[in-house]
C-alpha positions in Angstrom: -28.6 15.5 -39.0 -27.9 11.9 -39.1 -31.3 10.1 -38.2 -30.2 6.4 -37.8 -28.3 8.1 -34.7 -31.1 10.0 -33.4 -33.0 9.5 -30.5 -37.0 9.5 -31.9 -39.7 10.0 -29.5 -43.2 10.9 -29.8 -45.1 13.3 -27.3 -48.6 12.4 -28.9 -49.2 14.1 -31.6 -45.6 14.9 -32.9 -42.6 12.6 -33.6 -39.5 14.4 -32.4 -35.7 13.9 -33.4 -33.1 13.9 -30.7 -29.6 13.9 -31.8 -27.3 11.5 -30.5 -25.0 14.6 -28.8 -27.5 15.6 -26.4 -28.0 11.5 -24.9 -24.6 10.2 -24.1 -24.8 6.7 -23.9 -22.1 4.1 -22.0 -20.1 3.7 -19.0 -18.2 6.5 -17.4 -14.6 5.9 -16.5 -14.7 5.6 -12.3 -11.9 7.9 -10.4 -9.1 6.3 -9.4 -9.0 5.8 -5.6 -5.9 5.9 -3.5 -4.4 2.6 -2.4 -5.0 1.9 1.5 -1.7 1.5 3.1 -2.4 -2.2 3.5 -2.2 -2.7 0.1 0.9 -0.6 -0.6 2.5 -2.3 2.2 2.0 -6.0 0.9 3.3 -4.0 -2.8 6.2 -2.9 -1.2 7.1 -6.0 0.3 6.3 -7.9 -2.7 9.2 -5.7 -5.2 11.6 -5.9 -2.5 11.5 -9.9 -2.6 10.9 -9.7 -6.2 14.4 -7.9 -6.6 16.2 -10.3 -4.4 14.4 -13.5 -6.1 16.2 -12.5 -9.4 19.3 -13.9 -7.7 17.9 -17.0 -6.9 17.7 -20.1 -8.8 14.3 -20.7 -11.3 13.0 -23.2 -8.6 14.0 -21.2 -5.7 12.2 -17.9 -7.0 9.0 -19.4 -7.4 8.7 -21.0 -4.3 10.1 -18.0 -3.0 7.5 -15.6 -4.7 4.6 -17.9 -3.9 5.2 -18.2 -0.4 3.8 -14.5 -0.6 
């Protein structure tokens, strides 16, 4: 058992060894929520000007795409 990774406590009158299995430590990874379709709407709208941007001038595109 590796000690410098255990856990050490002490109920009073004995020091006990924890290993570092049985005390995860850090932060979970959160579920991934759907998207409301607000937000998949503004996406939506967003590729669609995107794709017809490309045909635009450099200039044009970005005041295009920042008009958004």
């Amino acid at each position: 058992m590796p000690y410098k990774a255990a856990k050490i406590s002490f109920d009073g009158s004995h020091y006990i060894a924890t290993p570092k299995e049985n005390f995860p430590q850090g932060r979970r990874r959160r579920k991934a929520r759907p998207l409301p379709d607000a937000e998949l709407d503004k996406k939506e709208q967003f590729k669609t000007a995107y794709t017809e941007s490309k045909k635009l001038s450099r200039k044009e595109r970005k005041s295009t795409l920042t008009a958004l």
